[in-house]
N, C-alpha and C positions, 0 to 999 in steps of 0.2 A: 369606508366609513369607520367611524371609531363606535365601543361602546364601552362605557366607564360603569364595570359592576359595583362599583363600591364610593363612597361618596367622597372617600379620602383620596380618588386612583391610584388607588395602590395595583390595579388588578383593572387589566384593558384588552379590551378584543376587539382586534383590527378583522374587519369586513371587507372583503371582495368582493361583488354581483354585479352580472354582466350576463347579458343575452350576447353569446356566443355559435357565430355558425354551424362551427365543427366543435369536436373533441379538444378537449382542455389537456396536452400535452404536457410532458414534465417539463418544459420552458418556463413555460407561465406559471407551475407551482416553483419552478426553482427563482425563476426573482417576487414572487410574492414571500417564500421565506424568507430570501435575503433580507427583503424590505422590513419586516417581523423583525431578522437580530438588527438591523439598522436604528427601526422605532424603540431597541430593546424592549419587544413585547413579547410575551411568554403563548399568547396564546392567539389564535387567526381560524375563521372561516370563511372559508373560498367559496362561492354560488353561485353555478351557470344553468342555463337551463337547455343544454343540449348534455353532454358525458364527460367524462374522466375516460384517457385511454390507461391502459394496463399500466405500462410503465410509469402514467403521472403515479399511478393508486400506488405503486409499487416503492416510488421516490418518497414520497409523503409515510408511508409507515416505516421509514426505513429512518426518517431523517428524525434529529435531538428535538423535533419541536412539538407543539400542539395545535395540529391544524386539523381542522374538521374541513370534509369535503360533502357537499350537499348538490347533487347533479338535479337535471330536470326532474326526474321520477319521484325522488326525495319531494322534493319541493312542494312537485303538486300533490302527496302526499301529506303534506305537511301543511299545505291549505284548506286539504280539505275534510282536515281532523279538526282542523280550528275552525271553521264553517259549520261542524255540527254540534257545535260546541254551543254555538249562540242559540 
């Protein structure tokens, strides 16, 4: 998915989420970056809801981009800050 912060898109954040069996290896971040300098978009978050193995988490802060990685834990985390919210 895309999302357009700014109403001119000047500024876009490309979305990955995918319920994923296993571990999200550095495979699947290295063509989700690619795909990032492709769309030339500066910025990407990735969303599975099983883990990141070492070396994806390892690949990702090593590499020129801006990707956020948000694993199952985050997530339900993340739901359920917004659920107490209401």
């Amino acid at each position: 998915g895309v999302i357009n912060e700014d109403r001119l898109g000047l500024d876009t954040i490309y979305v990955q989420a995918k319920k994923w069996q296993g571990n999200i290896g550095r495979p699947k971040l290295m063509e989700f970056v690619g795909a990032l300098k492709g769309q030339k978009a500066n910025k990407g978050v990735f969303i599975t809801t099983s883990k990141f193995t070492n070396d994806a988490i390892d690949y990702v802060s090593k590499v020129d981009s801006n990707v956020v990685l948000i694993d199952g834990d985050q997530l339900a985390e993340f739901m359920i800050d917004l659920t107490s919210l209401c």
